[in-house]
Every structure is written in structure tokens, then in C-alpha cells.
C-alpha positions as CSV (number, residue, x, y, z in Angstrom):
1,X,125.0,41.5,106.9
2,X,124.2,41.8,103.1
3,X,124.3,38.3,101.3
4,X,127.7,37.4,99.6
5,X,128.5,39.2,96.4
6,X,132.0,39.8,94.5
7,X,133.5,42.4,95.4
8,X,134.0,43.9,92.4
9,X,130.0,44.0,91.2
10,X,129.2,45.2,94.6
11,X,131.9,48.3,94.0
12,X,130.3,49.1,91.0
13,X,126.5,49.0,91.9
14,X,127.5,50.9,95.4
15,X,129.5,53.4,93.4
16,X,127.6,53.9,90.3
17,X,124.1,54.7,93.1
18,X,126.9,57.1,95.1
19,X,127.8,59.0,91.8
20,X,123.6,60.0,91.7
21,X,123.1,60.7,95.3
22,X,125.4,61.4,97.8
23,X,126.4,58.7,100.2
24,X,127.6,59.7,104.0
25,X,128.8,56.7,104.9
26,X,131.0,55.8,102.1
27,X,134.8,56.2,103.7
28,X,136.0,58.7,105.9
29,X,136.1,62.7,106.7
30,X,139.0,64.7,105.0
31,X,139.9,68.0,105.0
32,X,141.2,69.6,101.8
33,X,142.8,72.5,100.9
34,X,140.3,74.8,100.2
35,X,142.2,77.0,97.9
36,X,141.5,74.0,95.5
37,X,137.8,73.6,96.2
38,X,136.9,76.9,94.7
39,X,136.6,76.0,91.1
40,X,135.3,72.4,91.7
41,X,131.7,72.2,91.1
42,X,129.5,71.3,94.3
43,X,128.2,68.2,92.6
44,X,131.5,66.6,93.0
45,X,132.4,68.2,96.2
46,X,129.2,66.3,97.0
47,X,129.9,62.7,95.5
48,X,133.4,62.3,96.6
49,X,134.6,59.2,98.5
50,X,137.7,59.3,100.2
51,X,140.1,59.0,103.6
52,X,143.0,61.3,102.3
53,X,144.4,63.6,100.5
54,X,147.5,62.3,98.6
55,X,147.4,65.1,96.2
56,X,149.3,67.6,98.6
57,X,152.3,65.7,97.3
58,X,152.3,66.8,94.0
59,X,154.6,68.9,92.7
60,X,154.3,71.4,89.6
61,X,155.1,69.8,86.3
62,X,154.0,66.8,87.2
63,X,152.5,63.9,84.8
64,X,149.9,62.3,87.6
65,X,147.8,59.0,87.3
66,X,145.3,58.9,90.0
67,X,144.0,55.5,90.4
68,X,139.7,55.3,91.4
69,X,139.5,59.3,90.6
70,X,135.4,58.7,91.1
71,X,134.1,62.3,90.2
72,X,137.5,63.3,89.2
73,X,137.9,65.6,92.5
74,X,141.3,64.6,93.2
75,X,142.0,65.2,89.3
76,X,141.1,68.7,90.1
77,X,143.1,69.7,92.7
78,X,146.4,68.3,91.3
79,X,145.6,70.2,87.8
80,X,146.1,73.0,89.8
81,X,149.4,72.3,91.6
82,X,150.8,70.5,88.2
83,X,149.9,74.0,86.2
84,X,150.1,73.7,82.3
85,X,153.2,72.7,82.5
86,X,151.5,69.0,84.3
87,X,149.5,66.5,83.3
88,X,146.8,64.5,85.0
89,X,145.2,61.1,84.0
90,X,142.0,59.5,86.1
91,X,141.4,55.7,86.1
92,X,137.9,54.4,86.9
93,X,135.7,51.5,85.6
94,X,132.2,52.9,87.2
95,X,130.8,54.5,84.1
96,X,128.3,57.0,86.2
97,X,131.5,58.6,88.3
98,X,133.2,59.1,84.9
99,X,130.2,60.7,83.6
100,X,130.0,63.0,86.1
101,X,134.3,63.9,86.6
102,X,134.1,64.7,82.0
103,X,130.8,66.6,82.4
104,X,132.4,69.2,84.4
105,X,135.6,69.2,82.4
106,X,135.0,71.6,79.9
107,X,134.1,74.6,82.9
108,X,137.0,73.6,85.1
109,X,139.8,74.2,82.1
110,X,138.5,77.5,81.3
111,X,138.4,78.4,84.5
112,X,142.2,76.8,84.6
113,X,143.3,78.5,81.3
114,X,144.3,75.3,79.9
115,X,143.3,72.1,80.1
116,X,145.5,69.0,81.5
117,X,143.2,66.5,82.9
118,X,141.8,63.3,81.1
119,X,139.8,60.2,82.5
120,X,140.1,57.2,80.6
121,X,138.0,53.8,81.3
122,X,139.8,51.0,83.0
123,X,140.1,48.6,86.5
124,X,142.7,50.1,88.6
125,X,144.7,46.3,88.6
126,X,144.7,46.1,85.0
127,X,146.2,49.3,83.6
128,X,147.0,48.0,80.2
129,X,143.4,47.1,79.1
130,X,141.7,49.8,77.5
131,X,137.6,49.5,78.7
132,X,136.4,51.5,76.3
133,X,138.7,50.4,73.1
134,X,137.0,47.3,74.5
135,X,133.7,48.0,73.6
136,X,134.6,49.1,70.5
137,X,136.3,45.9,69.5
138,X,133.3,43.6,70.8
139,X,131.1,45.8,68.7
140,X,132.5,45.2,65.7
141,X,133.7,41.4,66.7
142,X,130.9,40.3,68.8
143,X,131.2,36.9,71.2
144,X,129.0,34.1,70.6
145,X,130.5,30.9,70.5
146,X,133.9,29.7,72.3
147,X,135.6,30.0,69.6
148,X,135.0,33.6,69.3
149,X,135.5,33.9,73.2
150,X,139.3,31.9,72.7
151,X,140.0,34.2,69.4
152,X,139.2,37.4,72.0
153,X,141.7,36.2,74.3
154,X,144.9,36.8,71.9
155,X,143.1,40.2,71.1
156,X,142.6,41.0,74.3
157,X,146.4,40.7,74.6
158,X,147.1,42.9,71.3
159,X,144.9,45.3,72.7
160,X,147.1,45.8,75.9
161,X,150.3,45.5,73.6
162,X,149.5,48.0,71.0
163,X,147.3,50.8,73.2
164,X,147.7,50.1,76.7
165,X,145.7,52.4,78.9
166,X,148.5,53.4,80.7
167,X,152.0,53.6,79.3
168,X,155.3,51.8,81.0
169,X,157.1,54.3,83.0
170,X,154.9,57.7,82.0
171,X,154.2,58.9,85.2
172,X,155.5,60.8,87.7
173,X,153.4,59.8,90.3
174,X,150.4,57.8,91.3
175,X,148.0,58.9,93.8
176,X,144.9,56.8,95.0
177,X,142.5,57.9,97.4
178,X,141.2,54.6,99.6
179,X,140.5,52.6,96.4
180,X,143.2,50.0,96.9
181,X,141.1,48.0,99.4
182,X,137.9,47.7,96.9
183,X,140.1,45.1,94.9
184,X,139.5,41.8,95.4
185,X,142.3,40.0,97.2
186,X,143.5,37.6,94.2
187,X,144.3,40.7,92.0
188,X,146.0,42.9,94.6
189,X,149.6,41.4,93.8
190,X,149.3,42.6,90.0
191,X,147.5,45.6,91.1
192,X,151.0,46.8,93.2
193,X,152.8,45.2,90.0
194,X,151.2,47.6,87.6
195,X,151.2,50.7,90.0
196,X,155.1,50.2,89.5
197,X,155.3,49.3,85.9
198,X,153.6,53.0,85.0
199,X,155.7,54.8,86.9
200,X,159.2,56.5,85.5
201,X,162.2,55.6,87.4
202,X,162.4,57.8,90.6
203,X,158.6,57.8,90.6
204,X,156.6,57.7,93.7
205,X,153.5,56.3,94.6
206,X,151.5,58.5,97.6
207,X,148.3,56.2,98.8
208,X,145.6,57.0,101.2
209,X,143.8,54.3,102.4
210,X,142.2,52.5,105.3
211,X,144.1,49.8,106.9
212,X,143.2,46.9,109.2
213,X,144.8,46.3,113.3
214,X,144.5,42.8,112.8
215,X,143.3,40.2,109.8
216,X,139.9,41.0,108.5
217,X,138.1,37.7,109.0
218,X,136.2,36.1,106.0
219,X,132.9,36.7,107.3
220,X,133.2,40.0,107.3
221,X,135.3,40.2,103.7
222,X,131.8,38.0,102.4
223,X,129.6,41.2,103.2
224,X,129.1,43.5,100.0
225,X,128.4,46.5,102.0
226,X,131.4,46.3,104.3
227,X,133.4,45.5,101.5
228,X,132.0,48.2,99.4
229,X,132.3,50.9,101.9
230,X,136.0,50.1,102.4
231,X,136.2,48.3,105.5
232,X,136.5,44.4,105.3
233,X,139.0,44.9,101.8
234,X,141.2,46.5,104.3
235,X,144.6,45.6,104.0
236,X,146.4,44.8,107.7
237,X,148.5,47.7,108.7
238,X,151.5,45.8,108.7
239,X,151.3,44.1,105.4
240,X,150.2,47.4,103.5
241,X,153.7,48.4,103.5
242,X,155.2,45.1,102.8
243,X,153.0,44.9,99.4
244,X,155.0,47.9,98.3
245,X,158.4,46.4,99.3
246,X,157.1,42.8,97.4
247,X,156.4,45.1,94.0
248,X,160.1,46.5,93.8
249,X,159.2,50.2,95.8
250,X,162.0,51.7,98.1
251,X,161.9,54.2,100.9
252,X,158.3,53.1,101.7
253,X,157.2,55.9,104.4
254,X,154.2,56.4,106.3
255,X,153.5,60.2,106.2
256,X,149.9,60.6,108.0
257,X,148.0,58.0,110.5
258,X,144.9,58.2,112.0
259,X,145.0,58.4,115.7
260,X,142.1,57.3,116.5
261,X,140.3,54.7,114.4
262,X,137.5,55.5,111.8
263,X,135.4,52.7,112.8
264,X,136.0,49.4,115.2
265,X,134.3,46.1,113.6
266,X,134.0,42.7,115.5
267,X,137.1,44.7,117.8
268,X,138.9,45.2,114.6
269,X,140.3,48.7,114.4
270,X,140.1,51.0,110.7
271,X,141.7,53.9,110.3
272,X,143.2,55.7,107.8
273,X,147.3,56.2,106.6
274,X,149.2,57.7,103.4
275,X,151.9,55.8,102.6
276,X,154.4,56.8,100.0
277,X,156.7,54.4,98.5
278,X,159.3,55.4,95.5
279,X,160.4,53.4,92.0
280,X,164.5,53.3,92.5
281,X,166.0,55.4,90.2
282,X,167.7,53.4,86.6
283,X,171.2,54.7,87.0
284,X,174.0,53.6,84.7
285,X,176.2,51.2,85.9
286,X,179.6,53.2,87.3
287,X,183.3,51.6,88.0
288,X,183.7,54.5,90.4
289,X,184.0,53.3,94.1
290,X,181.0,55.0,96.0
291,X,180.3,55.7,99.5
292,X,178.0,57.1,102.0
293,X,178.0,58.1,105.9
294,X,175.0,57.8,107.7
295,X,174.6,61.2,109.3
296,X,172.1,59.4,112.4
297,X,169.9,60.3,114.5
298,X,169.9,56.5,115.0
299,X,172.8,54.3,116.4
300,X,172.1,52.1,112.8
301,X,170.0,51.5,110.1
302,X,169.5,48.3,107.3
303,X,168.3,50.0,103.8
304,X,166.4,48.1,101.1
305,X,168.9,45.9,100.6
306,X,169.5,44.5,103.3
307,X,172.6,46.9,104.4
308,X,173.6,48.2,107.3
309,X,174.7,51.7,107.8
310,X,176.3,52.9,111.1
311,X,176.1,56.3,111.9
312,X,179.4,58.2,111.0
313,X,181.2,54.9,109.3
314,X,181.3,55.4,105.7
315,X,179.4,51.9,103.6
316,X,180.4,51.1,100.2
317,X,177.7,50.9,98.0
318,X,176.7,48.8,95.0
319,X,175.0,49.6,91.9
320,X,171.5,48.9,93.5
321,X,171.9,50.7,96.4
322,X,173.0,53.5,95.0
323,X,169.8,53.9,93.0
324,X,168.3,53.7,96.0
325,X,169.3,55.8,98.2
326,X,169.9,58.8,95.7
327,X,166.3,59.0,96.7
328,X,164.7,61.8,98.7
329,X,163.6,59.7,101.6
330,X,167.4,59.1,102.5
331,X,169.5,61.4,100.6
332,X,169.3,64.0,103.0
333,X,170.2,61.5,105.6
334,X,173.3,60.7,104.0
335,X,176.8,62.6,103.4
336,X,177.7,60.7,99.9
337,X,181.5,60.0,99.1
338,X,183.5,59.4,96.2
339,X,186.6,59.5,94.3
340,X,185.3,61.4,91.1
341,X,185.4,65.3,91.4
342,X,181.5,66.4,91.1
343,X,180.8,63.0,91.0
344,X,177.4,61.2,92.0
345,X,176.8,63.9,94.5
346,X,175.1,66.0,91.9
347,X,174.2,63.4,89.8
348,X,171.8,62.6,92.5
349,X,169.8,65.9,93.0
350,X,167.5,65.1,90.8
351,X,164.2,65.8,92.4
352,X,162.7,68.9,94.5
353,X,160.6,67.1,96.7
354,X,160.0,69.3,100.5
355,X,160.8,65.8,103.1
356,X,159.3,68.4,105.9
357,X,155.6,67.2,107.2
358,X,153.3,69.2,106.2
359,X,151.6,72.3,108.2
360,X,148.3,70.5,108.3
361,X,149.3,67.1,109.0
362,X,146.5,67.3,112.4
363,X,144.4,65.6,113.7
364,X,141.0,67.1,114.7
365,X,138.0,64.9,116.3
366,X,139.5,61.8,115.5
367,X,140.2,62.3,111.6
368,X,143.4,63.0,110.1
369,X,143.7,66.8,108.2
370,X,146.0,65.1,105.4
């Protein structure tokens, strides 16, 4: 056991040493599409951390915000599925893995034919504040006195007014590839809050990550190296879905879980899921009377709101649930009803998203193929 250190300062030192020499035991295996890999430059092939892929739910066209992007590998791959027409931000605060995800980005977009990918200097749970506009303001108003530290503040705040790093609802969707558990517990609630804030209505999140079988216990959260080589910032299984639910996300779904577990600590099983969880749509209000039928295969279900739909009875809907469940994860669950001729029923076919698992959704030796 490592003495205690915050988490955050043990990420960065672990992180910034991983982006100059490769690190085996930093996360988990992954296999990757390896029509993507070809134009990606060994050295980042080399230093990349992960325990999914998230990016094989990207779509073309596309605007993507990939939260921890390291040496920008996942930024890679989904600058390829997005095409020109797509865009593709990376967040990270660990200068080294940023140096290393620009140096290459001048060969990958001529390789491309165009160039769509950016990485920009920020925490992942604070994606209004600007890191490197930062630095530029403390150069030119240094601190040195609390006065100057209490002036700062209210700049500070400006700063994420005036040129947020990441715009309200700009994206399309926010990837992360088992980052989430390197942030220290206190700032997890705003880190879900501002996950959803950047995305447009009808946005999805699609996290990998390593979860927990039962609660990490604080002796083992109090180690820098398991923390830093994402295992005792690992959220509980059952919780990781909730802290979607608690930030305003709808049709939350597990797509991939490891079978087997990555590693077992102190009997504590870690293993890896992708979770993808969607922004409800911002529908105008309608006086039409709405309904849907739940097609099964189950007996009965309870949505996001609370509601209960029986198979084959038709259920009213309000406002909110109908900017809900206009959403792929139950739409094609649904047969929708109303009074309007080519009503809602069209309005709602608003995204091309394919709800079949994917071919390579395997497992081989333990380790999820996502």
C-alpha cells in the first residue's frame, strides 16, 4: 500500500509518467476495431489506458466530447466514424497525454482529408473552466495576497460565463473511457451534472468504466496506486446507474459487462461495463391527447417516471414522458397513439441509432471485446 495521497495529484503524476512510458497495468485489455488503428501512430497505440470502447456508438455526423481522451486514441477512432461532416472535442488536465494526442494531430488529418478533432485543457467535472485561458489570466494577474486570491474567484466565474470550455447542450454525445472512477468522490455529483449540461437534448452519454460488487472500503480508496490504476475509485455496480438517473439521464442501459472480473481485491470483484444513458428530448408542450401500447416481451414495465405500462393496454402520457420515451431505447418497444393525423409518430424519428448488440460484443479470456 502506497501512503495516502489525493486522488487527483496521484492521477496526474501516474498519468503524466504513463504518457512517457508505457504502463501494463494501468486498466484493462480491449479489443478495438482495427480498421481504426491503421492511421493511429504506435506511440499512442502504446500509451492508451482504457476498459472499453464506447466509440463503436458513434454515429456519422456526430459532434463528440470524449471526457479523459489521454493520447487522444479514442479521438481518433470516432474522427473516423463522425467523417467531415463530425466533430470531435478531447478533455484532459494531464499536460504530457495532451502533448502527445496534438503532436500527432497534424499526420492523422492529412491522412483523414480533413481535420475535426481538437483537445482542449480542462478536469473532466469542471467543463466550464478553461485550464489553459487559466494560465493566461494568472499570467497577466498574478496571486499574491488574499486579496488577489478573493478578486480571482469572481474571475474565475467570468471565465466559465464568458468562454466555457465546453458549451451547454453542444454535443451529441459524450464518451469516456474508464476515467469516471479517477474523480474524487466529493466531485462525482457535479461531474454527472455537467456530463448532462453539455449535451443537446436527445444526447446520449456511452461510458466504459470499471465498477465495484460491493463498497470499496476506505482503506483501499486511501491508496494512490489503487486509486490511480482505477480500482478503489470504482463506483458500485449498482449505484453507477443510479448516478445517471440522479443527473436527469433516461433509458439508462447497460450494453457490455464483463463476465468475469478484471481483478478481485480484499474479495471485492472489478470488472468492466458500458453504460449508456440519454438527455430526454425538449419537446414542445402539445394539447393533443397521446398514447402508447407497450408491445411486451414483459407482462409490465415502470418508465422513468414512475409509470406503469402493461403490455397491449394503451397509457396516456404526459408532457415528460413523452420526451422520454420518443427515445430509441423504448420507441421501438412501443406502438404510439394519437388523435392527430401524422402526429407525434413522426415527430419522434428523430435519431438513426442501430438498438441491435453489436457483432463483437464477446467475451474472450475473461475480457470484454466491446
Amino acid at each position: 500500500m502506497t501512503a495516502p495521497s489525493s486522488p487527483e495529484s496521484s492521477v496526474r503524476d501516474r498519468y503524466a509518467a504513463a504518457a512517457e512510458e508505457r504502463e501494463t497495468a494501468l486498466c484493462c485489455p480491449v479489443t478495438y476495431d482495427p480498421q481504426f488503428l491503421k492511421i493511429i501512430p504506435q506511440e499512442i497505440l502504446d500509451k492508451d489506458y482504457g476498459c472499453g470502447d464506447p466509440s463503436r456508438h458513434v454515429l456519422a455526423g456526430d459532434s463528440v466530447l470524449d471526457l479523459g481522451s489521454g493520447g487522444g486514441k479514442i479521438c481518433y477512432i470516432a474522427a473516423q466514424i463522425v467523417g467531415s461532416t463530425g466533430k470531435v472535442i478531447g478533455i484532459d488536465f494531464n499536460e504530457p497525454m495532451l502533448e502527445l494526442a496534438r503532436k500527432h494531430q497534424p499526420a492523422i488529418a492529412a491522412q483523414l482529408g480533413y481535420s475535426n478533432v481538437e483537445f482542449r485543457r480542462g478536469r473532466i467535472q469542471d467543463l466550464q473552466l478553461d485550464l489553459d485561458r487559466l494560465d493566461q489570466l494568472l499570467e497577466q494577474q498574478p496571486i499574491h495576497t488574499s486579496r488577489d486570491w478573493l478578486d480571482s474567484e469572481a474571475k474565475l466565474n467570468e471565465l466559465r460565463t464568458s468562454n466555457p470550455l465546453v458549451e451547454s447542450a453542444s454535443v451529441d454525445v459524450v464518451v469516456s473511457n474508464c476515467v469516471l472512477n479517477l474523480v474524487q468522490q466529493s466531485d462525482r455529483e457535479k461531474l454527472f451534472r455537467e456530463v448532462f449540461r453539455v449535451l443537446k437534448p436527445g444526447g446520449r452519454a456511452v461510458i466504459s468504466d470499471i465498477v465495484a460488487s460491493a463498497d470499496v472500503p476506505l482503506t483501499l480508496q486511501s491508496d494512490a496506486t489503487l486509486w490511480s490504476g482505477c480500482v478503489s475509485g470504482a463506483f458500485r455496480e449498482d449505484l453507477f446507474g443510479r448516478a445517471f438517473e440522479a443527473a436527469g439521464f433516461v433509458g439508462i442501459e447497460i450494453l457490455t459487462r464483463q463476465a468475469e472480473p478484471w481483478q478481485v481485491v480484499e474479495n471485492i470483484e472489478f470488472r468492466s461495463v458500458t453504460i449508456r444513458a440519454w438527455k430526454p428530448l425538449d419537446l414542445e408542450k402539445s394539447d393533443q391527447a397521446h398514447e402508447v401500447i407497450y408491445n411486451g416481451p414483459w407482462v409490465a414495465v415502470i418508465d422513468d417516471t414512475g409509470t406503469e405500462l402493461v403490455r397491449g393496454e394503451r397509457t396516456p402520457l404526459t408532457d415528460s414522458q413523452r420526451s422520454q420515451l420518443a427515445l430509441p431505447p423504448y420507441r421501438s418497444q412501443l406502438e404510439w397513439v394519437t388523435d392527430a393525423p401524422g402526429g407525434f409518430p413522426n415527430e419522434c424519428c428523430l435519431f438513426q441509432i442501430d438498438e441491435s448488440p453489436p457483432a463483437n460484443a464477446v467475451f474472450r479470456e475473461g475480457h470484454p471485446s466491446l
